[in-house]
C-alpha positions, 0 to 999 in steps of 0.5 A: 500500500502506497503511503499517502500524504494528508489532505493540509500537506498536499494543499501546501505542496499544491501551493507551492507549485502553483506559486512557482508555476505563477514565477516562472510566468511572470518571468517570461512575460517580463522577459518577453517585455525587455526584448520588446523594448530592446528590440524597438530601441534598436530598431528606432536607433539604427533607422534614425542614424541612416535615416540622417546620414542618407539625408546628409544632417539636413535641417529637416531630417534634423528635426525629423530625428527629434521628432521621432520618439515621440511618434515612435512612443505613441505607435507603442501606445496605440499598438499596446493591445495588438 
């Protein structure tokens, strides 16, 4: 006969797995976050800097390149729930 634990201990071992399970996807979804940020990041640096070399430091590419965060955060914000 198999030996069984009593019903409060495997509540609190059912607990404690359900807690890590809950970790581990905070975890991804705050993983998935920091990519999504380094990625637009990168992308927003790299397309600015060839946007103004292309243009050759042009006043408006100039302003462009300032203006750009600001358009690129709003995108973030309307695309949030995509």
């Amino acid at each position: 006969m198999a030996y069984e634990s009593s019903g409060p201990d495997r509540r609190m071992e059912l607990i404690d797995v359900i807690g890590r399970v809950r970790n581990r996807w905070r975890l991804k979804l705050a993983l998935r976050g920091a990519v999504i940020v380094v990625a637009g990041t990168l992308t927003a640096l790299l397309l600015s800097a060839s946007s103004l070399e292309a243009l050759r430091f042009s006043p408006t590419a100039s302003r462009s390149w300032c203006s750009e965060p600001w358009s690129g955060l709003a995108w973030c914000c309307l695309c949030d729930g995509a």
